[in-house]
C-alpha positions as CSV (number, residue, x, y, z in Angstrom):
1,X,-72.0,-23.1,67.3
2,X,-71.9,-23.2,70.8
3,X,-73.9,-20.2,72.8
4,X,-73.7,-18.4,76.3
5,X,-76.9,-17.6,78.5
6,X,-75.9,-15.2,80.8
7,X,-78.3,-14.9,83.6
8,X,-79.5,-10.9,82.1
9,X,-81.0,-13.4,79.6
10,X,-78.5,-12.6,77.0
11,X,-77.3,-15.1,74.7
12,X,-73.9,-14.8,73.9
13,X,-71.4,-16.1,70.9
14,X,-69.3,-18.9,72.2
15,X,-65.7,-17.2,73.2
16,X,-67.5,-14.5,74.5
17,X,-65.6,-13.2,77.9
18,X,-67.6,-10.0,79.3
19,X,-71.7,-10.5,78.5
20,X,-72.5,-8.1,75.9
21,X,-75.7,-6.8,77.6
22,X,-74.7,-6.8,81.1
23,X,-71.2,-7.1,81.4
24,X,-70.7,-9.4,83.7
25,X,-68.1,-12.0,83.2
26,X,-68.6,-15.5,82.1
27,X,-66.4,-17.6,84.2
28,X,-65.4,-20.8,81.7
29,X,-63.9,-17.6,79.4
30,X,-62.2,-16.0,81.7
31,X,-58.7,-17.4,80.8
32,X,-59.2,-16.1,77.0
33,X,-58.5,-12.7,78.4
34,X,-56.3,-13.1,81.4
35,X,-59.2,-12.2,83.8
36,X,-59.2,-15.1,85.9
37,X,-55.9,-14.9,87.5
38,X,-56.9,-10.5,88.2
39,X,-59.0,-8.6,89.8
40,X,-59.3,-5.9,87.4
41,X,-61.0,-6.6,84.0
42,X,-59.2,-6.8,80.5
43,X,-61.2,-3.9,78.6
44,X,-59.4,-3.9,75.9
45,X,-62.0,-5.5,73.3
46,X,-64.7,-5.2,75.6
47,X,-64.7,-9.1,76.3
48,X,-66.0,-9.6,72.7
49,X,-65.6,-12.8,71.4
50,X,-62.5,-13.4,68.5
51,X,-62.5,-15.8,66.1
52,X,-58.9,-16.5,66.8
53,X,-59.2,-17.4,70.6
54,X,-62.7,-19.1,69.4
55,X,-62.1,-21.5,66.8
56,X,-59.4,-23.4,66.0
57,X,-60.6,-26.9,64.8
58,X,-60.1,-26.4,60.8
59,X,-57.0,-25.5,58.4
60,X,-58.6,-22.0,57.8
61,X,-59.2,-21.3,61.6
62,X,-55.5,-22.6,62.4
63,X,-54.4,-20.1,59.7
64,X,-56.3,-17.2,60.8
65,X,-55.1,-17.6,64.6
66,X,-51.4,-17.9,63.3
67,X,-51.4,-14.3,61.5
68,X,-53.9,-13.1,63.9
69,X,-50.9,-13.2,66.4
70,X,-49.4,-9.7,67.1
71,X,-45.9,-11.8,67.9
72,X,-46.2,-13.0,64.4
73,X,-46.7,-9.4,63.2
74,X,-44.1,-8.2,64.7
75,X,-41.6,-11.0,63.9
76,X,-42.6,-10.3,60.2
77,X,-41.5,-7.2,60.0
78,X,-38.7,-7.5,62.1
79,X,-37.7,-10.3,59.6
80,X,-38.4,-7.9,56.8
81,X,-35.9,-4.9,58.7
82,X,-33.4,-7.0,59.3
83,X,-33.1,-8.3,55.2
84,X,-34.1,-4.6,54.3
85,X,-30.9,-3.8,56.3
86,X,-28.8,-6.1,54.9
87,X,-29.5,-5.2,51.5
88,X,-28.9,-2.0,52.1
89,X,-24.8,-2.8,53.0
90,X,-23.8,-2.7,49.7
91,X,-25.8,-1.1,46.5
92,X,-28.6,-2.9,44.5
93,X,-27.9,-4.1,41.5
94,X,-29.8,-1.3,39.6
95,X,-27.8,1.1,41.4
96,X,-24.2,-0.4,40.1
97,X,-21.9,2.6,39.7
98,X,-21.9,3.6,35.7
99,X,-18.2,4.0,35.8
100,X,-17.6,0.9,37.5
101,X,-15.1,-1.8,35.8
102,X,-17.7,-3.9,35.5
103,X,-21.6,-3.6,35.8
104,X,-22.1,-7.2,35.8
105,X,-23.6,-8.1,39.3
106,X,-21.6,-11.7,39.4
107,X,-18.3,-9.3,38.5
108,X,-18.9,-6.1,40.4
109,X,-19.8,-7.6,44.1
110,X,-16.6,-9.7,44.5
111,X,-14.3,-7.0,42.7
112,X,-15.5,-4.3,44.8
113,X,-16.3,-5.8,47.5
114,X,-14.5,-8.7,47.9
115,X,-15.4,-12.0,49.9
116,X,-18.2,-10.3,51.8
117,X,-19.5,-8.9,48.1
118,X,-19.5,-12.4,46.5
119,X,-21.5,-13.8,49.7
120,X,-23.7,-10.9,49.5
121,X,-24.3,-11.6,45.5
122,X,-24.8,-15.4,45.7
123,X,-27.4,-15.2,49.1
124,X,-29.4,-12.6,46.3
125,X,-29.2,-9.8,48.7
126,X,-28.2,-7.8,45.4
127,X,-31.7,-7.8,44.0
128,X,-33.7,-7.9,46.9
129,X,-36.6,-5.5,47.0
130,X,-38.1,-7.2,43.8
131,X,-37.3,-10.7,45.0
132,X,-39.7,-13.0,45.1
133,X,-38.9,-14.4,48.5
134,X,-38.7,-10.1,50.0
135,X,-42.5,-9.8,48.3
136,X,-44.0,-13.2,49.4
137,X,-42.8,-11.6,53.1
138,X,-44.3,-8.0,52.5
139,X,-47.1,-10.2,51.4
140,X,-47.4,-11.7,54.8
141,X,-47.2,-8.7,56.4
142,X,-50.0,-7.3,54.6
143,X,-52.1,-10.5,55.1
144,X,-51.4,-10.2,59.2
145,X,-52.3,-6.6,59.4
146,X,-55.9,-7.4,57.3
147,X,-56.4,-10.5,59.9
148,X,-55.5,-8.9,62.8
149,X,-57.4,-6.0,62.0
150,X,-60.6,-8.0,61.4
151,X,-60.1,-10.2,64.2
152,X,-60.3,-7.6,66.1
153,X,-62.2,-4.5,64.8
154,X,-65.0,-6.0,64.1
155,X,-66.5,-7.8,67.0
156,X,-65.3,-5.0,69.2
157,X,-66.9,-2.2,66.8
158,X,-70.5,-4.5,67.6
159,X,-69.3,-4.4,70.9
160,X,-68.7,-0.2,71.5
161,X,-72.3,0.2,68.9
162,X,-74.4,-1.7,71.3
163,X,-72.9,-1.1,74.7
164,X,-75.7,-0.9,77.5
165,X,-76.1,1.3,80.3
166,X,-76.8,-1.2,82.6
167,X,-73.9,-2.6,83.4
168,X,-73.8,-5.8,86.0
169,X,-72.3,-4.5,89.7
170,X,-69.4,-7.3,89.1
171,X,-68.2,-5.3,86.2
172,X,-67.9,-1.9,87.4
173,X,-66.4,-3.2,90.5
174,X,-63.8,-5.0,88.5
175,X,-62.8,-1.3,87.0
176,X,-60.0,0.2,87.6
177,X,-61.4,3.2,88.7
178,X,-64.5,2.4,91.2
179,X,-66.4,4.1,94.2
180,X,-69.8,3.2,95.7
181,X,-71.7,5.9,98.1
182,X,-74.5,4.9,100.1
183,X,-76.8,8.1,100.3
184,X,-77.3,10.0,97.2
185,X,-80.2,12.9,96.4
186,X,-81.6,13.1,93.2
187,X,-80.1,16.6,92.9
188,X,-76.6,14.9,93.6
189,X,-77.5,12.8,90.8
190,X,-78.8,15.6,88.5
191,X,-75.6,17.5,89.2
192,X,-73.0,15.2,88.3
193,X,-75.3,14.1,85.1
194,X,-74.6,17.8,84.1
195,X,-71.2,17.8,84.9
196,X,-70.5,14.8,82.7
197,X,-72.4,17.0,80.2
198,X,-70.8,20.1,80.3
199,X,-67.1,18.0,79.9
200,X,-68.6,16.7,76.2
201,X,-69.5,13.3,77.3
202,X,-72.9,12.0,75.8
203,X,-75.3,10.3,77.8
204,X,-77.1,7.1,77.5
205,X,-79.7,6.2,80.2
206,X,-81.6,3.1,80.9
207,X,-83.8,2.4,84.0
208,X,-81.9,4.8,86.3
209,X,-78.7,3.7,84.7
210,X,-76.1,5.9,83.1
211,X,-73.2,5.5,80.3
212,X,-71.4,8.7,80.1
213,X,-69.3,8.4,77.0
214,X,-67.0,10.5,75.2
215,X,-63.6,9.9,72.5
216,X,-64.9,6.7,70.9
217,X,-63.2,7.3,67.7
218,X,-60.4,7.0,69.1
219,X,-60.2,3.4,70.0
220,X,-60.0,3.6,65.7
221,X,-56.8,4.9,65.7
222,X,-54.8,2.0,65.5
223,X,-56.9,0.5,62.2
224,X,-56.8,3.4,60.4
225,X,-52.7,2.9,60.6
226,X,-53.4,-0.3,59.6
227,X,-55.6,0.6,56.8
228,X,-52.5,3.1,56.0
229,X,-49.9,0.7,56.3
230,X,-51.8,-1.7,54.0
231,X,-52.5,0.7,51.7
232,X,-48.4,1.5,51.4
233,X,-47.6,-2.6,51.3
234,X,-49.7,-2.6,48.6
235,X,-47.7,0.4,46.7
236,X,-44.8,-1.8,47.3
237,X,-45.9,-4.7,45.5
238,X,-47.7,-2.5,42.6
239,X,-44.1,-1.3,42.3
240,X,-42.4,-3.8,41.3
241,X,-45.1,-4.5,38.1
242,X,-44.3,-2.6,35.0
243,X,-47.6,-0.9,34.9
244,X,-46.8,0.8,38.0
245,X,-42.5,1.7,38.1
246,X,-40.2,1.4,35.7
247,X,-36.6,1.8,35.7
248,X,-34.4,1.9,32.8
249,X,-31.3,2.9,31.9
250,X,-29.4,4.4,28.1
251,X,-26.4,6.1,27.6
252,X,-26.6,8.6,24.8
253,X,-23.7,10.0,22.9
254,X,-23.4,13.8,21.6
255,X,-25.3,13.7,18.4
256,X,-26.8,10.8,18.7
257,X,-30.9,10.6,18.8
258,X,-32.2,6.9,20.5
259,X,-35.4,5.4,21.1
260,X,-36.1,5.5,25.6
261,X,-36.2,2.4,27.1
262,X,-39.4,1.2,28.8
263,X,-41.5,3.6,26.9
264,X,-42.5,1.0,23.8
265,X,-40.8,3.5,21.1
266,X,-43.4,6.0,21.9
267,X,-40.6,8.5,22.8
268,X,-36.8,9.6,21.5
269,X,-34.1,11.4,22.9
270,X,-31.6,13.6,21.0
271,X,-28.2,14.7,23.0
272,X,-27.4,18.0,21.4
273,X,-24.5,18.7,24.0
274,X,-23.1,17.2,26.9
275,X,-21.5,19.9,29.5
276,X,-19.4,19.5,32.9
277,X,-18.2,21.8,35.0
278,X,-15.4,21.3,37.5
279,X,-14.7,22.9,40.9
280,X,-12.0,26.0,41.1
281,X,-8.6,23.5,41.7
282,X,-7.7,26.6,43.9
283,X,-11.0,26.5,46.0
284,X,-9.6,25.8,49.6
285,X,-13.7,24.0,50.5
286,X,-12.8,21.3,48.0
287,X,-9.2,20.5,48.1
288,X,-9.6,17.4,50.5
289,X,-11.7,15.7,47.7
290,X,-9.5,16.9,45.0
291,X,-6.7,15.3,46.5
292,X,-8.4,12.2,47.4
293,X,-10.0,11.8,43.5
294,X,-6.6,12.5,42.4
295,X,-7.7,15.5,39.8
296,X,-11.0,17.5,39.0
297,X,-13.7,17.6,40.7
298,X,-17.4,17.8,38.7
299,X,-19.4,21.1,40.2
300,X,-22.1,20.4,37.5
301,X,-22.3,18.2,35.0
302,X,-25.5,18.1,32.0
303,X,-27.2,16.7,29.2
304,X,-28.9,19.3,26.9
305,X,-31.6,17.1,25.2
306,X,-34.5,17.2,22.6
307,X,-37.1,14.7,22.9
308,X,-39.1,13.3,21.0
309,X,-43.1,11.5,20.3
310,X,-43.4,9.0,17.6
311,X,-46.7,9.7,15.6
312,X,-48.3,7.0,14.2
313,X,-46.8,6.5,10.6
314,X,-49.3,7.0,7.1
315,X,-48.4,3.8,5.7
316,X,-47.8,0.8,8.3
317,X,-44.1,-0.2,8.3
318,X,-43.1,2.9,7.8
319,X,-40.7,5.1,10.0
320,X,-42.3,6.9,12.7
321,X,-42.7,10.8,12.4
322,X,-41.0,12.4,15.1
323,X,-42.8,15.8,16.8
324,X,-40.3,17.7,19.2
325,X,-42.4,18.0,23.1
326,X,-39.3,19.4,25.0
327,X,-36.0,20.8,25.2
328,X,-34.7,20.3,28.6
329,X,-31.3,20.7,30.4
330,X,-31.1,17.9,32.5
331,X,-28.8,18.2,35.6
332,X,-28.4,16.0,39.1
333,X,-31.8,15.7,41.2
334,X,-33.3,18.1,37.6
335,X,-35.1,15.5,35.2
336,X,-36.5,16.7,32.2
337,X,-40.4,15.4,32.8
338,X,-42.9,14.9,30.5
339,X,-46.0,13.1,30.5
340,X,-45.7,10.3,33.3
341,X,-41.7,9.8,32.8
342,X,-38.8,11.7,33.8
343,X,-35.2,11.7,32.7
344,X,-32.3,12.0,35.1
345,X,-28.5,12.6,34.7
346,X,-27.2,9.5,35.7
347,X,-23.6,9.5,34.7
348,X,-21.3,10.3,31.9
349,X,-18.4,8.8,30.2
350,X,-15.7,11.3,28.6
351,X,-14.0,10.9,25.3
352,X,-15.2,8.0,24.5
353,X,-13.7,6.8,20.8
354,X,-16.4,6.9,17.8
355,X,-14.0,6.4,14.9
356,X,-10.8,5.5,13.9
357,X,-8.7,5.9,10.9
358,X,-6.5,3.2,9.5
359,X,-3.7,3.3,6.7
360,X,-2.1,0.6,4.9
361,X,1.7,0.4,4.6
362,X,4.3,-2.1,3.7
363,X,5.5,-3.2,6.5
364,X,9.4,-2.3,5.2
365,X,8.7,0.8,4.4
366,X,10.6,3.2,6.8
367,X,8.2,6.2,5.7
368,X,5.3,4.0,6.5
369,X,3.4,5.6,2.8
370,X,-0.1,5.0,2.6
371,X,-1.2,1.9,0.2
372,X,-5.2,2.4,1.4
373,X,-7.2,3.9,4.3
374,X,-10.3,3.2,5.6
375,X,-12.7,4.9,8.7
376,X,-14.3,2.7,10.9
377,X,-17.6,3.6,12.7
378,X,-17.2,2.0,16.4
379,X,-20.5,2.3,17.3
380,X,-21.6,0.1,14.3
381,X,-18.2,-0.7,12.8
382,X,-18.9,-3.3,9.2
383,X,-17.6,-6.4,8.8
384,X,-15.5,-5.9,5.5
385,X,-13.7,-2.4,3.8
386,X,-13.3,-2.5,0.3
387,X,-10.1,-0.5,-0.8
388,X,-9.7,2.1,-4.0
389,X,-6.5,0.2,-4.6
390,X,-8.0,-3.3,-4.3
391,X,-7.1,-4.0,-0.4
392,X,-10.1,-5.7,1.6
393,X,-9.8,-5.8,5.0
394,X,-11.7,-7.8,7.2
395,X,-12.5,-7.5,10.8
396,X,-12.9,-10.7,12.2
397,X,-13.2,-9.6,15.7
398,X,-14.0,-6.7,17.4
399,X,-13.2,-5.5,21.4
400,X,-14.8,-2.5,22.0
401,X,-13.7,-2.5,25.6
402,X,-10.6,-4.5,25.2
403,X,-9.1,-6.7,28.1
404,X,-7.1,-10.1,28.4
405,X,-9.2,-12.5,30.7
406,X,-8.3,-15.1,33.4
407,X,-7.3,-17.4,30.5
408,X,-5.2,-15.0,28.9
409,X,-7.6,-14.5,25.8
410,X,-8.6,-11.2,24.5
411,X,-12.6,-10.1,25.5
412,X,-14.2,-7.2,25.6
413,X,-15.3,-6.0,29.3
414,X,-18.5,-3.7,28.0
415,X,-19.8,-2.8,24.7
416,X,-18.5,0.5,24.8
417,X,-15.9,1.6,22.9
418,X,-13.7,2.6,25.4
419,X,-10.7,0.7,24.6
420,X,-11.2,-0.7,21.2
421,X,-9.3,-3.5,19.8
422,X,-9.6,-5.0,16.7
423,X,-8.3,-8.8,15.0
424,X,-7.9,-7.7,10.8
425,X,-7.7,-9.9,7.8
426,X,-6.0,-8.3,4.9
427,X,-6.5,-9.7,1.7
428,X,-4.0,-7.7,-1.3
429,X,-5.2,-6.7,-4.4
430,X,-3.1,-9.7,-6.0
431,X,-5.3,-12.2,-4.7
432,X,-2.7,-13.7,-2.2
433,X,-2.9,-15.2,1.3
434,X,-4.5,-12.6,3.7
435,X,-2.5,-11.9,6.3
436,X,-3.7,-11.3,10.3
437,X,-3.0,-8.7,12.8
438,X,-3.8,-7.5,15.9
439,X,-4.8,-3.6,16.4
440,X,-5.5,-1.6,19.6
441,X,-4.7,1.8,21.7
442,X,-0.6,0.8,22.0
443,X,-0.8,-2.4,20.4
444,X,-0.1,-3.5,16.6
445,X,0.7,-7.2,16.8
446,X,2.0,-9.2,13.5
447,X,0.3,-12.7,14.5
448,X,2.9,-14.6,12.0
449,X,5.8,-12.1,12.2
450,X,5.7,-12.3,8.6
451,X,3.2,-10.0,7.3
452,X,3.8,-7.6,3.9
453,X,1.5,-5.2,4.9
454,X,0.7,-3.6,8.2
455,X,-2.2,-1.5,9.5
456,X,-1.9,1.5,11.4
457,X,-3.8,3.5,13.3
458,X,-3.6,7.1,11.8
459,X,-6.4,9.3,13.6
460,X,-9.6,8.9,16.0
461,X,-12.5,10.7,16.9
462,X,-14.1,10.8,20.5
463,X,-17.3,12.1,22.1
464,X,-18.7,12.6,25.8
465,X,-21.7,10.2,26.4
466,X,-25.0,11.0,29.2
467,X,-25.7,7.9,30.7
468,X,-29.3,8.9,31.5
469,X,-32.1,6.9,33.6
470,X,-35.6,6.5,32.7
471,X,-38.4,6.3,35.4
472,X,-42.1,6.3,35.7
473,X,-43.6,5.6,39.1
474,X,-47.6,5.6,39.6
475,X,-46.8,4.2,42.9
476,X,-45.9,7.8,45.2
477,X,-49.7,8.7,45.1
478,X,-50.6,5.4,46.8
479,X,-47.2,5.7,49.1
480,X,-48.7,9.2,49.9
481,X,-52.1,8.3,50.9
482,X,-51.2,5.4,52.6
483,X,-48.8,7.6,55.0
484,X,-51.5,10.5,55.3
485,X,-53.8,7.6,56.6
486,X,-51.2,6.2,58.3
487,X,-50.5,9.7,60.1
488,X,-53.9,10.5,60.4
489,X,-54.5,7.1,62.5
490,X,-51.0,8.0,64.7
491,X,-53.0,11.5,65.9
492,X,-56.4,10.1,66.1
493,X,-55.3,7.1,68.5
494,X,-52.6,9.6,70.5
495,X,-54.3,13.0,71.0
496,X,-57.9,11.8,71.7
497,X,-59.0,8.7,74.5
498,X,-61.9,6.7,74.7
499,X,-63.2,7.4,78.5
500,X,-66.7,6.0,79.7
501,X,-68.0,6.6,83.2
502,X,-70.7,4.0,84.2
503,X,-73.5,5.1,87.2
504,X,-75.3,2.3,88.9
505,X,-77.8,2.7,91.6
506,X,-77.5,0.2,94.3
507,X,-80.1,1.0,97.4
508,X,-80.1,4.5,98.2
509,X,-76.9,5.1,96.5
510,X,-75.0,4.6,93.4
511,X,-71.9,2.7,92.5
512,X,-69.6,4.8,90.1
513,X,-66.9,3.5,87.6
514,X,-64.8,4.5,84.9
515,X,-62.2,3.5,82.2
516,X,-59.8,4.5,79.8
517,X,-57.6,3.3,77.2
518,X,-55.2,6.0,78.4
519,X,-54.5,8.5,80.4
520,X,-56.2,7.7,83.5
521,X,-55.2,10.8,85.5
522,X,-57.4,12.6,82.9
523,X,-60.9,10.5,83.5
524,X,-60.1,11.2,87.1
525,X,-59.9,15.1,86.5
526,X,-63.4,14.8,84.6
527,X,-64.5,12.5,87.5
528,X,-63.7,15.1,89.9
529,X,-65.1,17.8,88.5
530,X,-68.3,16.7,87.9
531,X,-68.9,15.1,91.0
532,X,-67.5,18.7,92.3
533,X,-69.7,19.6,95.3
534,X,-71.9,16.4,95.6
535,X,-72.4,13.7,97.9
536,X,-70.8,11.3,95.7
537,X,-67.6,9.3,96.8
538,X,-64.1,9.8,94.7
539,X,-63.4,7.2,92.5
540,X,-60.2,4.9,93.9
541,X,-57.8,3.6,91.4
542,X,-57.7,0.0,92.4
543,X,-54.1,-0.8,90.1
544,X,-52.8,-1.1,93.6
545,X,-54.9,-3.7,94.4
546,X,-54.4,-5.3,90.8
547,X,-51.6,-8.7,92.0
């Protein structure tokens, strides 16, 4: 590696712009830093020497200059707004509306949406914060903020550790802020040294010359936001691992007791009632969205659960034992919580059908007199009912959520039994053909028009179901910290500046500079004072002079 004498004595790293004993600058560098076309000094990594504007022979070093760039920082992220934005238009896919027609993502985007849904859909915009091209980006971003970060904290924290007093007369000349006075006393000297003091800077001296320093921590500020706003990239990605988030979703039906989702059968739910409330029709605050949802308007609506812990059976196969850890009343933005999950009202679906009842008749019979009946379960309906009087029916298909398709064939839209629709086989006692029909809400169709028998629909049952979500997140804590150090960085770098004086003597006299990484009018204020009553010369802000 190549190395820079500078005529102090000190040997410098190659790249280096601003000798780090002396100061003064090395004149093949000065382009690195923009010095050679100005009179003023770029002081904003003291002249250290960076590996990206040092090396850039390799794969590794052409890699590390690329993300070292702050354009490329900033174009990441922009890139990551503008598809954060965009995703945002129209809901994720885990956020599909429970009551809408159709929860299927290639179904919902284009029905709902239309043209602009279905374009939205096939780019993948509708699962993007877990995509794999969204993390590889916040992946980037991460990996720029740790190279730029080191490309830059540490040769400038060597830099700020072993800063000299003696500076070269070049380089305070070349500050901003810059005097020289040709006749100063000792008790001049003595006086501004202790008004330098009494302002909280610390002093350095070496061979007559003086570093008055105070607010170093403050050039810091900037990499403890980037420590912050690694630390929350990181959340990000743990999130979308199942050992840090998980999101799940059950709908549970009044009376009904289910294993949660995403908890390995550790935990059950039981819904012992589902309530909803509806605003006062006659409530004046409320009739817009009456009249725009065409009816009532929910005011509360809840899931009064027990759940459950599975305890490790006796014999192995066995059923788990069940021991009650809460009852909870779970309402909007009011989970029930236990341990590291929490359960959240998420929707609800109203009179939903759990049974029907079915007679048979002859179908030329006015009175319609029952031959058979049979009850069928439509949350677990079987495939055959054997009759007292010898009838087997068979159900050969079943629709819970009945609807005719583009083609004009029956399907079922969800596996809900919203709408259920049935195709039947019954087979008489007498051994004969069996005959088909087709039974629904409305709808009892003879297939063959010549059917003996007929079913009929002769009573139902229905029930409200919770559609409840099921989260655990270990992430917030790391979001959390991250934006603590993140905030902590934003005050340390805002509130608080870096501000050295330097004090050469030249002759009789002494040349005098300073700098800041902000606020300049406040390093002149210190100036000022503590040169208060002396001999010394004001410092002159030579920006004017800066072309």
């Amino acid at each position: 590696m190549k190395r820079i004498k500078c005529e102090c004595g000190h040997v410098n790293p190659e790249g280096t712009v601003l000798c780090e004993a002396c100061g003064k600058p090395i004149e093949e560098n000065q382009h690195i830093d923009g010095n050679d076309k100005k009179k003023l000094l770029n002081m904003r990594y003291d002249g250290t020497a960076r590996r990206s504007q040092t090396y850039n022979k390799s794969i590794v070093d052409k890699i590390w200059s690329f993300f070292s760039s702050v354009k490329v920082g900033v174009w990441l992220i922009v890139l990551a707004l503008i598809a954060s934005a965009i995703g945002s238009i129209f809901p994720q896919e885990q956020y599909i509306p429970a009551d809408a027609a159709s929860r299927d993502p290639a179904i919902f985007y284009e029905e709902r949406y239309g043209i602009f849904g279905l374009i939205f859909y096939q780019l993948g915009f509708h699962n993007l914060y877990s995509s794999w091209w969204y993390m590889i980006l916040i992946a980037l971003i991460g990996v720029s903020l740790v190279i730029c970060s080191l490309d830059r904290f540490v040769p400038l924290f060597k830099a700020l550790r072993n800063q000299k007093a003696k500076r070269h007369e070049t380089f305070l000349n070349r500050q901003r802020l810059f005097s020289e006075t040709d006749e100063v006393t000792n008790e001049d000297l003595e006086s501004v040294k202790q008004g330098l003091k009494n302002q909280r800077y610390k002093l350095t001296e070496e061979d007559g010359h003086i570093l008055a320093e105070k607010g170093r921590f403050s050039r810091w500020g900037p990499y403890v936001n980037h420590i912050g706003l690694i630390i929350i990239l990181l959340a990000a990605l743990l999130r979308t691992t199942p050992l840090f988030y998980m999101d799940e979703y059950v709908w549970v039906r009044e009376g009904e007791q289910v294993v949660l989702p995403g908890t390995d059968q550790a935990y059950y739910i039981e819904n012992k009632d589902f309530i909803i409330e509806n605003h006062n029709p006659n409530d004046e605050r409320f009739e817009e969205a009456i009249a725009e949802e065409g009816g009532e308007v929910p005011s509360n609506y809840q899931t009064n659960v027990a759940i459950y812990q599975a305890q490790e059976p006796e014999v192995t196969g066995a059923e788990p034992e069940l021991q009650k850890i809460i009852d909870s009343n779970i309402r909007m933005n009011q989970p029930a919580k236990f341990d590291s999950y929490a359960v959240y009202q998420s929707g609800y679906q109203l009179n939903e059908f759990s049974s029907m009842s079915f007679k048979i008749h002859e179908t030329d019979d006015p009175d319609e007199d029952a031959l058979g009946s049979f009850t069928v379960d439509l949350t677990s309906p079987e495939s055959e009912y054997e009759l007292e009087n010898g009838f087997r029916v068979e159900v050969t298909n079943y629709y819970p959520d009945y609807y005719l398709d583009d083609n004009g064939e029956p399907a079922s839209e969800t596996n809900y039994p919203r709408n259920p629709a049935f195709v039947m086989m019954v087979h008489p006692p007498d051994g004969s053909e069996p005959e088909i029909s087709f039974l629904g809400i409305g709808k009892n169709i003879d297939a063959t028009g010549e059917n003996d028998y007929k079913v009929g629909i002769t009573n139902f049952e229905t029930h409200d179901v919770s559609g409840l979500s099921i989260r655990k997140d270990y992430s917030l804590p790391y979001f959390l910290v991250g934006a603590i150090i993140f905030m902590i960085g934003v005050i340390q770098g805002m509130y608080w500046q870096h501000r050295r004086v330097w004090i050469r003597p030249k002759d009789n006299g002494i040349l005098l500079a300073a700098h800041t990484n902000k606020n300049w009018h406040g390093v002149t204020k210190d100036i000022e004072k503590s040169i208060s009553g002396t001999n010394v010369n004001m410092v002159k802000d030579q920006q004017e002079l800066d072309e």
